[in-house]
KOLLUMZA-853540 format. One record per residue: residue number from 1; residue in one letter; x, y, z of N, C-alpha, C, O, CB in turn. Coordinates in steps of 0.1 Angstrom, whole numbers, plus 5000, padded with zeros to 4 digits. Glycine has a CB too. Layout:
BEGIN
ATOM/num/residuo/nxx/nyy/nzz/caxx/cayy/cazz/cxx/cyy/czz/oxx/oyy/ozz/cbxx/cbyy/cbzz
ATOM/NUM/A/X/Y/Z/X/Y/Z/X/Y/Z/X/Y/Z/X/Y/Z;
...
***
This chain:
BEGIN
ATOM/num/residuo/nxx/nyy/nzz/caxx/cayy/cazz/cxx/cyy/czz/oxx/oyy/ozz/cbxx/cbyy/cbzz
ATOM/1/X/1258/6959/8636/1266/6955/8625/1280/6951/8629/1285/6954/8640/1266/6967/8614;
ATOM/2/X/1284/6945/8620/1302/6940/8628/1313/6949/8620/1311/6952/8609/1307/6920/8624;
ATOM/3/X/1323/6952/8625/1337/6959/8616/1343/6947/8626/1340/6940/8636/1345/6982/8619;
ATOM/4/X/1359/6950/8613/1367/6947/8620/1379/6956/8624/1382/6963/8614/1368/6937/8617;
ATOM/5/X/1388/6959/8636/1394/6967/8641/1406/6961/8641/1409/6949/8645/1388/6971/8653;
ATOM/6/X/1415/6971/8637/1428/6970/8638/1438/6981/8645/1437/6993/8643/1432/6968/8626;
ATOM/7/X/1448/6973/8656/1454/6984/8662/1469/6981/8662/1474/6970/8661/1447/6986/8675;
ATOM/8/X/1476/6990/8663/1488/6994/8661/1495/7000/8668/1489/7010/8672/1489/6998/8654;
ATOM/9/X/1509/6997/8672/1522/7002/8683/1513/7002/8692/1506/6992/8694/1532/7018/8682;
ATOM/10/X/1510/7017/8702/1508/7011/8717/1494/7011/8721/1488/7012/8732/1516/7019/8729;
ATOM/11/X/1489/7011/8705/1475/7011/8710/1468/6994/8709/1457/6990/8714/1465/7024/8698;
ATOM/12/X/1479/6986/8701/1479/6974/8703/1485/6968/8718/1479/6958/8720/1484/6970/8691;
ATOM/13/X/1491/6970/8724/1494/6970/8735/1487/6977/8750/1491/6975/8762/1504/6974/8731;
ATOM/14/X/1478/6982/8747/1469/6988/8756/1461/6976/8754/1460/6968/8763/1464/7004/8752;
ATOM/15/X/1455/6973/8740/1445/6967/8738/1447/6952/8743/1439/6944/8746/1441/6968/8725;
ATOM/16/X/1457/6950/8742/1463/6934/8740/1457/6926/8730/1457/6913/8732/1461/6926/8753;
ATOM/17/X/1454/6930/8722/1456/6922/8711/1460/6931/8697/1463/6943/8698/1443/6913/8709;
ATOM/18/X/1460/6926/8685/1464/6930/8672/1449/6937/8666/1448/6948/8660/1469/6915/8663;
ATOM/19/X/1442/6929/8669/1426/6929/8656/1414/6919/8665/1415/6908/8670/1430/6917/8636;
ATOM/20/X/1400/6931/8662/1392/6923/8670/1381/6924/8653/1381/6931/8643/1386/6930/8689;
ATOM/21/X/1374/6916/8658/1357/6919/8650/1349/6925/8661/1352/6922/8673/1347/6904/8643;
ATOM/22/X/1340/6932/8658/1331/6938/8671/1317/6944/8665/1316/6952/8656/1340/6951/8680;
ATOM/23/X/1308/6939/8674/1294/6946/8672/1290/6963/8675/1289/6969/8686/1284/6937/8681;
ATOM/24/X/1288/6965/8664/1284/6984/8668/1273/6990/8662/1269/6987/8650/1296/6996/8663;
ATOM/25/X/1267/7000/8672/1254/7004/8665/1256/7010/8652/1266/7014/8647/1248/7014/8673;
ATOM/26/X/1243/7011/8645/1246/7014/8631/1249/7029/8631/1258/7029/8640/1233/7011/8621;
ATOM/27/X/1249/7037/8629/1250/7052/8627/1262/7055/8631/1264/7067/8633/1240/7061/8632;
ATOM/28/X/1271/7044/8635/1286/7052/8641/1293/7058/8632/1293/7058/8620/1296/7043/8647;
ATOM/29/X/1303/7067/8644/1316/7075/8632/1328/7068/8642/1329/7063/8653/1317/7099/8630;
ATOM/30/X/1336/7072/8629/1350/7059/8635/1354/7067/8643/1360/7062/8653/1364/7053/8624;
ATOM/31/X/1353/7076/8643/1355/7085/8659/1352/7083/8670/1357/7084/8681/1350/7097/8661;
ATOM/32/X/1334/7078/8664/1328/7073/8680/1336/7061/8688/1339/7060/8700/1311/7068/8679;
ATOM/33/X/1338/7052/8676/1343/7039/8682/1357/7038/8686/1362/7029/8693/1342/7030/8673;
ATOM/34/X/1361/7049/8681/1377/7051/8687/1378/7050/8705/1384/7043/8712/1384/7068/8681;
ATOM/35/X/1365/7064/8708/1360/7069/8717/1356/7060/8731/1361/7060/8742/1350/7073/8712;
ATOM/36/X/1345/7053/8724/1340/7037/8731/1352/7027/8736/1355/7024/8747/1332/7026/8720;
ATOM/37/X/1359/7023/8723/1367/7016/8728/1383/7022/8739/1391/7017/8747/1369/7009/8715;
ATOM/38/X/1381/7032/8734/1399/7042/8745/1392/7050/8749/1392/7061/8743/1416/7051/8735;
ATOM/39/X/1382/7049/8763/1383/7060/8770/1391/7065/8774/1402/7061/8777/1378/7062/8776;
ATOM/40/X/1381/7084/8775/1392/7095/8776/1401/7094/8783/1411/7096/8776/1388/7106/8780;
ATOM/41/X/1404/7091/8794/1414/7092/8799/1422/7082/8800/1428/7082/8811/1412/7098/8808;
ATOM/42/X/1426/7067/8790/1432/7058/8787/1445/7061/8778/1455/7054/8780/1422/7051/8783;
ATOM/43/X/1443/7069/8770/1453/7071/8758/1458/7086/8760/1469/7090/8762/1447/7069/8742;
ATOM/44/X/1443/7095/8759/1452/7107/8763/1443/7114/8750/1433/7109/8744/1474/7106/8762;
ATOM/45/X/1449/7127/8747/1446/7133/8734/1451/7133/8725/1451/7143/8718/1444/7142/8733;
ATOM/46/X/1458/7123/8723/1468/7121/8709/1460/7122/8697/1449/7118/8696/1475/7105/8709;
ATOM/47/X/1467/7127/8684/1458/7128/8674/1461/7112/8668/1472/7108/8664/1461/7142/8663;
ATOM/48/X/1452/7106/8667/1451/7091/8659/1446/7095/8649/1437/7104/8650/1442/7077/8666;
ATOM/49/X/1451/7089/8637/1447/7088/8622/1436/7072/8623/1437/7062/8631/1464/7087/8610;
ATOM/50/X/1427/7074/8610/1416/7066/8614/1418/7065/8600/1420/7075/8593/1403/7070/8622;
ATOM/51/X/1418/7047/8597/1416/7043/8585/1403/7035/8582/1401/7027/8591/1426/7035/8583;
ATOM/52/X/1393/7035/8573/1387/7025/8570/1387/7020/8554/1387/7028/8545/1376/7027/8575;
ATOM/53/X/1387/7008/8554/1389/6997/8543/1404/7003/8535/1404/7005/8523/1372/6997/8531;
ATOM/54/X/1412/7005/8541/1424/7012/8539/1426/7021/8530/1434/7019/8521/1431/7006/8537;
ATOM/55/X/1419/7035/8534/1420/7045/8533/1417/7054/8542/1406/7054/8548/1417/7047/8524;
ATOM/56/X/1428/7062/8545/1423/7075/8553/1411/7083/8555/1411/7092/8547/1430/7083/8551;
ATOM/57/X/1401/7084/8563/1392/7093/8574/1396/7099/8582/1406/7100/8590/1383/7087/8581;
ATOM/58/X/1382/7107/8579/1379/7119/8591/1377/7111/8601/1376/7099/8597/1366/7128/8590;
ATOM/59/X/1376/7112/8614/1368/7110/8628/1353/7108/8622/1347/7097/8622/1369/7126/8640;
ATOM/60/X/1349/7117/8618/1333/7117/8618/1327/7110/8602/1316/7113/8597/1328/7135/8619;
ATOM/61/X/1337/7101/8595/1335/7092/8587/1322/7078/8594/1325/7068/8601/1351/7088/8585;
ATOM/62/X/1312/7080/8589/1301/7064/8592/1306/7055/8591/1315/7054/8583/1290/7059/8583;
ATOM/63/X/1305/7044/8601/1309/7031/8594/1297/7024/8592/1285/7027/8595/1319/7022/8601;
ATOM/64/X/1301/7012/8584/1291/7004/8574/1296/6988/8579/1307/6984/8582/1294/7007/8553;
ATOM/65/X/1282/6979/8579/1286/6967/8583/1301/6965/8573/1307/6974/8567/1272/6954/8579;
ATOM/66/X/1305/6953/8576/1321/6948/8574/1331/6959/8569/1338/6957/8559/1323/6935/8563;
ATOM/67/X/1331/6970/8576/1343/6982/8571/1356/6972/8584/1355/6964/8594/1337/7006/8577;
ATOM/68/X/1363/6976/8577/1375/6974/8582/1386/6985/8588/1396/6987/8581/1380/6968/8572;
ATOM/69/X/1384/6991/8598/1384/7000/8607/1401/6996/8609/1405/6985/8609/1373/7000/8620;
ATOM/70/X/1409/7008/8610/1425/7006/8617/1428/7020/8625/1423/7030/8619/1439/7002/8604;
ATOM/71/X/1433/7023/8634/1436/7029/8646/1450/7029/8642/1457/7019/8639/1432/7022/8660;
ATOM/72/X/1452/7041/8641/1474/7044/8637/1477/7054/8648/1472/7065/8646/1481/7055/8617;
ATOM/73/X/1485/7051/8661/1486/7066/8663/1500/7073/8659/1508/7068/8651/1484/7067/8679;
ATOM/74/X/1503/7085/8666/1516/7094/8662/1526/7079/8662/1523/7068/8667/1521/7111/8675;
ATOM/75/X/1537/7082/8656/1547/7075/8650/1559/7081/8657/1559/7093/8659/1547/7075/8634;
ATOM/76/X/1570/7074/8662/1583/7082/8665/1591/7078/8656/1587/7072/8646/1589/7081/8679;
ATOM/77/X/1608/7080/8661/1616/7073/8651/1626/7091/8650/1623/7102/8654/1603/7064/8633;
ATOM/78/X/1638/7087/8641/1645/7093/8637/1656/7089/8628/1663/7097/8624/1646/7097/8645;
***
């Protein structure tokens, strides 16, 4: 099935790009795909918030052909 993925601050920059579309097995959780796409030891254990079709999820949220998946991680700033 296809989502499409969106990423943000340096997880868009890891990735080098903004937004992909991408083929994934059916029964995934946006956790898994977080997983697949940032292995472990690429990012770290940062807690990333997981959006789909723009609303906040769990990790272990299904995705469904054309969900629209976004990757937020921690935020800085002051």
């Amino acid at each position: 099935m296809q989502v499409s993925v969106f990423y943000f601050a340096m997880l868009r920059e890891q990735r080098g790009r903004a937004d992909e579309s991408l083929h994934v097995e059916a029964g995934l959780t946006v956790g898994g795909l977080y997983e697949q796409i940032f292995a472990a030891g690429s990012i770290g254990a940062m807690s990333i918030m997981y959006a789909v079709n723009q609303s906040y999820v769990s990790a272990d949220h299904m995705l469904a052909e054309n969900d629209e998946v976004a990757f937020i991680p921690p935020l800085g700033g002051g």
